[in-house]
C-alpha positions as CSV (number, residue, x, y, z in Angstrom):
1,X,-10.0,14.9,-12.5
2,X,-7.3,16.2,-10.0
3,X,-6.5,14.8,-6.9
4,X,-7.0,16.1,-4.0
5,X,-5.0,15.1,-0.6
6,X,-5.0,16.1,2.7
7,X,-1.8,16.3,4.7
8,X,-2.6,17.5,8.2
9,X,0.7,16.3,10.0
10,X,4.0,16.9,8.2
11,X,7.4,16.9,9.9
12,X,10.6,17.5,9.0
13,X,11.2,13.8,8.0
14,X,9.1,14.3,5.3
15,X,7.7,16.4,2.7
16,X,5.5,14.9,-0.1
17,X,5.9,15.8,-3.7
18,X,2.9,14.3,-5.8
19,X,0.6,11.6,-5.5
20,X,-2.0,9.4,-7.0
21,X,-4.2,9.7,-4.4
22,X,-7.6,10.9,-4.3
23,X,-9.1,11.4,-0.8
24,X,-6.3,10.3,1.2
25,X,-4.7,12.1,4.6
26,X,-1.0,11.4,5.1
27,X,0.4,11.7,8.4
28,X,4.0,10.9,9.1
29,X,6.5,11.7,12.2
30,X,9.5,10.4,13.2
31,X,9.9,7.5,15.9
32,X,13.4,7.4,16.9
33,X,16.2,10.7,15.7
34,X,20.2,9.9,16.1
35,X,21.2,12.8,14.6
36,X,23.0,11.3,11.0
37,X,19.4,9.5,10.5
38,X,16.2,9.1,11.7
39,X,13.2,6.3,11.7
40,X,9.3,7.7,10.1
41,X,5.8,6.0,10.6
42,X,3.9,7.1,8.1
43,X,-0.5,6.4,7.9
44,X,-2.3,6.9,5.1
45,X,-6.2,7.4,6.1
46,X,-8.7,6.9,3.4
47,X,-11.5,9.4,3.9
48,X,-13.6,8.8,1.1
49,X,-16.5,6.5,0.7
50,X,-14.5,3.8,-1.6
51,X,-11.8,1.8,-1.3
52,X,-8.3,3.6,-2.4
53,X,-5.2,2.6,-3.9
54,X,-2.0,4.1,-2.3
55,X,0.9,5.1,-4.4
56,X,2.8,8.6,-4.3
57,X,5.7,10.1,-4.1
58,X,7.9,12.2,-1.2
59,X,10.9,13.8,-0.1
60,X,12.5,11.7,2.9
61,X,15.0,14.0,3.5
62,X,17.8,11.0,4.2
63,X,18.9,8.1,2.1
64,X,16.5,5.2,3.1
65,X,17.7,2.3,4.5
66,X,15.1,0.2,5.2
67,X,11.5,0.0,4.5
68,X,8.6,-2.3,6.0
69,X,4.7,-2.9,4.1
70,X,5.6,-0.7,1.4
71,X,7.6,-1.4,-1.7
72,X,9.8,2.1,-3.2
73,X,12.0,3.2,-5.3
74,X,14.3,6.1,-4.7
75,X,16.4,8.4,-6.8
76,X,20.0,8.1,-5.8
77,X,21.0,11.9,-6.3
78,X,17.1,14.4,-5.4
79,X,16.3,11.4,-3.1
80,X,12.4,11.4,-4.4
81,X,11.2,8.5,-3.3
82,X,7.8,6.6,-4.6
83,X,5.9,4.2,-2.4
84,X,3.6,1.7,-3.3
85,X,1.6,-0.6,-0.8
86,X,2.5,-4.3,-1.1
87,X,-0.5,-6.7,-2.7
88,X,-1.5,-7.7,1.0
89,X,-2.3,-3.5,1.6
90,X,-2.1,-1.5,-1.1
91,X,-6.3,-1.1,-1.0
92,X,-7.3,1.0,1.7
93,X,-11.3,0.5,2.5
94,X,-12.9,3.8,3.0
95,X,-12.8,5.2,6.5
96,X,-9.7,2.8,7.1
97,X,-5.7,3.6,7.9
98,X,-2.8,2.1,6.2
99,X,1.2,2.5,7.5
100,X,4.4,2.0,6.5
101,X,7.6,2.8,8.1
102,X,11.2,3.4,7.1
103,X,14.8,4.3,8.6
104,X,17.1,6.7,6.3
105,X,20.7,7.5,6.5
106,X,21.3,11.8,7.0
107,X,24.2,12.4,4.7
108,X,26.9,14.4,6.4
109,X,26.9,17.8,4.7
110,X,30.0,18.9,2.1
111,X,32.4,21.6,3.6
């Protein structure tokens, strides 16, 4: 069975490559911008009618720093970055939001 996901709200912080997730809305947008990086909220509405696991995988577009209620790895050279929720909130019940946030680090680009 595919999955199917629903992102209504994407900015340039941002930019999802695959995920697990089956009836799940990802919103994301940043919170505070300095220029050579850039704080993201992200939520994660479950719109189904059972509880959801959240795990997938995005394109930050910066080298994260610092993440909170999410555990991730990222790949040091693409960046691609998979988050998992942590065991307190990695369920979301149906009709229910989930968030995580993160700051990243904008390389500077190569002249």
């Amino acid at each position: 069975m595919q999955s199917l996901v629903k992102i209504t709200k994407l900015f340039l912080a941002i930019s999802f490559i695959s995920t697990s997730l089956s009836a799940l809305e990802i919103n994301s947008y940043k919170t505070k911008d300095w220029g050579h990086g850039f704080c993201a909220k992200v939520l994660i509405y479950n719109a189904s009618s059972k509880p959801e696991r959240w795990d997938f995988s995005f394109h930050p577009k910066g080298r994260i720093d610092k993440i909170w209620s999410a555990n991730y790895t990222q790949d040091k050279h693409s960046l691609i970055t998979r988050v998992q929720g942590l065991e307190w909130n990695d369920i979301i019940k149906a009709k229910h939001t989930r968030t995580f946030g993160y700051c990243a680090t904008i390389d500077a680009p190569h002249k």
